[in-house]
C-alpha positions in Angstrom: 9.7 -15.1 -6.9 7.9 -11.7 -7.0 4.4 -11.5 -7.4 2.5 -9.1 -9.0 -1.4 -8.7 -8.9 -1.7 -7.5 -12.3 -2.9 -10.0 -15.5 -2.0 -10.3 -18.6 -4.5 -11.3 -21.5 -3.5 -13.2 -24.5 -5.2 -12.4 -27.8 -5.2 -13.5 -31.3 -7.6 -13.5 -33.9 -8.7 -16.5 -35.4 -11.1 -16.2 -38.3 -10.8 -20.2 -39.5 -14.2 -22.0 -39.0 -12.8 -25.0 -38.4 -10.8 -23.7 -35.3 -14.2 -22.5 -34.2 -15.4 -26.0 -32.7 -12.2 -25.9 -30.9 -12.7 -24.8 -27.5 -9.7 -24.4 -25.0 -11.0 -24.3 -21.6 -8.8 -21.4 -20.3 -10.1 -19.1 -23.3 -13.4 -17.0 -24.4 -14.4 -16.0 -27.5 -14.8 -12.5 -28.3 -17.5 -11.7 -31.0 -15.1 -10.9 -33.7 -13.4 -14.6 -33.6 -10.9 -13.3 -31.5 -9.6 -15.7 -28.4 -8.9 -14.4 -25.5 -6.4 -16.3 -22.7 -5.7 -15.7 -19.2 -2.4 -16.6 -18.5 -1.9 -15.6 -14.8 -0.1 -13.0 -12.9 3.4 -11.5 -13.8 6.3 -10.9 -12.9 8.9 -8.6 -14.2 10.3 -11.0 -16.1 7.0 -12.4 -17.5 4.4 -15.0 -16.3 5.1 -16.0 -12.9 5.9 -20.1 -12.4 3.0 -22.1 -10.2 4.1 -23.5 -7.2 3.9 -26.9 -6.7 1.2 -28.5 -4.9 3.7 -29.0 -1.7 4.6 -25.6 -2.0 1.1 -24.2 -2.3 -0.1 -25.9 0.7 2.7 -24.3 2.9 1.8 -20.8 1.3 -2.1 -21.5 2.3 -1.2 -22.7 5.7 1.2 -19.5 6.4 -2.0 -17.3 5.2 -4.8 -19.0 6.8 -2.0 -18.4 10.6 -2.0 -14.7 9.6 -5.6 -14.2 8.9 -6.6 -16.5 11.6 -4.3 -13.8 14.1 -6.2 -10.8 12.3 -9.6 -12.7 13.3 -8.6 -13.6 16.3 -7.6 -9.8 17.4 -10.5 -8.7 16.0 -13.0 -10.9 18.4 -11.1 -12.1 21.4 -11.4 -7.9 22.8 -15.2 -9.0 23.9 -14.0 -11.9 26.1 -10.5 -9.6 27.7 -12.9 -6.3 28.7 -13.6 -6.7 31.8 -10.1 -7.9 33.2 -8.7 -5.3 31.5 -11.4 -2.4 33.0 -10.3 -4.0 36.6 -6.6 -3.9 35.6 -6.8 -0.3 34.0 -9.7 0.8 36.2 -10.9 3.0 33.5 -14.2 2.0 32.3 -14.3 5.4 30.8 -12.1 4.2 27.6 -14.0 0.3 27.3 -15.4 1.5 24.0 -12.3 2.3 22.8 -10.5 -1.4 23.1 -12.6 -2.9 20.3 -13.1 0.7 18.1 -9.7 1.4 17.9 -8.6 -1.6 16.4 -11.7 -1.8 13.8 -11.4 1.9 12.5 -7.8 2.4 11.9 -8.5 -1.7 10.3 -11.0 -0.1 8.0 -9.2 3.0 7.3 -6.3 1.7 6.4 -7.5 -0.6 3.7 -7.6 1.6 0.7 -3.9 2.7 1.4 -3.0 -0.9 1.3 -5.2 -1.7 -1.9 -2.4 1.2 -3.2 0.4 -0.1 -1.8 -0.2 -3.1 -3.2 -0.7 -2.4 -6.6 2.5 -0.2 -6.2 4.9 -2.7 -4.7 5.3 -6.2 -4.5 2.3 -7.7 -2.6 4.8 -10.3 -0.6 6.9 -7.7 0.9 3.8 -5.2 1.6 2.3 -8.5 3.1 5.2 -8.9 5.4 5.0 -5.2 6.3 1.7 -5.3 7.2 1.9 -8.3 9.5 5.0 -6.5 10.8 3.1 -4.0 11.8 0.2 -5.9 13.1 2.7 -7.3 15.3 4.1 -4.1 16.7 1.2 -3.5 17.7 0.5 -6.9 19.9 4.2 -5.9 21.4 2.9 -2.3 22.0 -0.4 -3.9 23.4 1.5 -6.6 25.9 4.2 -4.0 27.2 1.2 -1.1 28.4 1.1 -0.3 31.7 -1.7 2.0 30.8 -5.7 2.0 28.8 -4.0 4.8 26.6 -1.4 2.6 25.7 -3.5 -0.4 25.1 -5.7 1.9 22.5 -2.7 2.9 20.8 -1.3 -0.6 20.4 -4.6 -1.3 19.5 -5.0 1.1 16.5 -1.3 0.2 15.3 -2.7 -3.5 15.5 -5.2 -2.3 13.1 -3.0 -0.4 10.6 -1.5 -3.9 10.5 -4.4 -5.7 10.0 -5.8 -3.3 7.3 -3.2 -5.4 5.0 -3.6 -8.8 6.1 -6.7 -9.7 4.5 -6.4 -8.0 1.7 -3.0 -9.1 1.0 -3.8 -12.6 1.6 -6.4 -12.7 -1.2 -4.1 -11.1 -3.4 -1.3 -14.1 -2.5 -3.6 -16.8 -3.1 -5.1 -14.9 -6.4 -1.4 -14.8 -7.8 -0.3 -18.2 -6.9 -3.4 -20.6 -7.4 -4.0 -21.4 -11.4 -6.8 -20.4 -12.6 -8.1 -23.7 -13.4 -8.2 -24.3 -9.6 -10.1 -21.4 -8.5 -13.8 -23.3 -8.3 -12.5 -26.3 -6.4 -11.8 -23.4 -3.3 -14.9 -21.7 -3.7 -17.0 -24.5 -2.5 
């Protein structure tokens, strides 16, 4: 299945006044009578199919491990600095541990808001959390603080796209009829 973050809109004009008092939930009315349908994300080969409620759990569950990972990298640094200051003995390069990570994060989201309206969002997803985790292998195999930074800024390239991507995934998959029961 290949998922696409783009929508599609569904119009047709309807001037009859008796259709008026009709109201489909999934539509709006324009001013000029004309009804307007979301139908959901695409695929090349037209709307894309919901997933079954099995299914969509699993695809939750797999998104809510990769974000919890990206969370997790993001705050666990504050708790790890000092053994890895008396490990490294350079206390010259603490700042760097946590800022590493959190600017290439930040500056790699906009290229990732591209890549996913260029590609398909699964396999960017996957690339990104492929990336994220080159950078935890980069990160555990140091034996130096420059190395740790480095695997720490790769570990935020990654991470740029995690988010993000996982918004996107549950945006294309959930029906829009579900969306207020998971904003509470």
């Amino acid at each position: 299945m290949k998922l696409n973050t783009r929508f599609r809109k569904e119009t047709k004009v309807n001037n009859d006044p008796a259709h008026a008092k009709q109201v489909n939930p999934d539509s709006t009315q324009s001013g000029d009578g004309e009804e307007v349908r979301e139908t959901g994300a695409l695929s090349e080969n037209g709307p894309v199919n919901r997933l079954s409620k099995k299914n969509l759990t699993l695809v939750i569950a797999a998104l809510c491990l990769a974000v919890f990972c990206q969370a997790l990298d993001t705050t666990i640094i504050a708790t790890a600095i000092p053994r890895i200051t008396d490990e490294f003995s350079s206390l010259d390069d603490v700042g760097w541990y946590g800022s590493g990570y959190l600017l290439a994060n930040c500056a790699s989201l906009l290229s990732y808001g591209k890549l996913y309206n260029l590609f398909p969002v699964q396999w960017v997803f996957l690339g990104a959390l492929g990336v994220f985790e080159l950078g935890s292998l980069v990160c555990g195999a140091t034996p130096s603080s420059v190395g740790l930074i480095m695997g720490r800024v790769i570990q935020g390239i990654g991470a740029g796209g995690l988010l993000s991507g996982g918004t996107l995934i549950i945006a294309a998959t959930v029906p829009l009829t579900v969306y207020p029961l998971n904003s509470i």
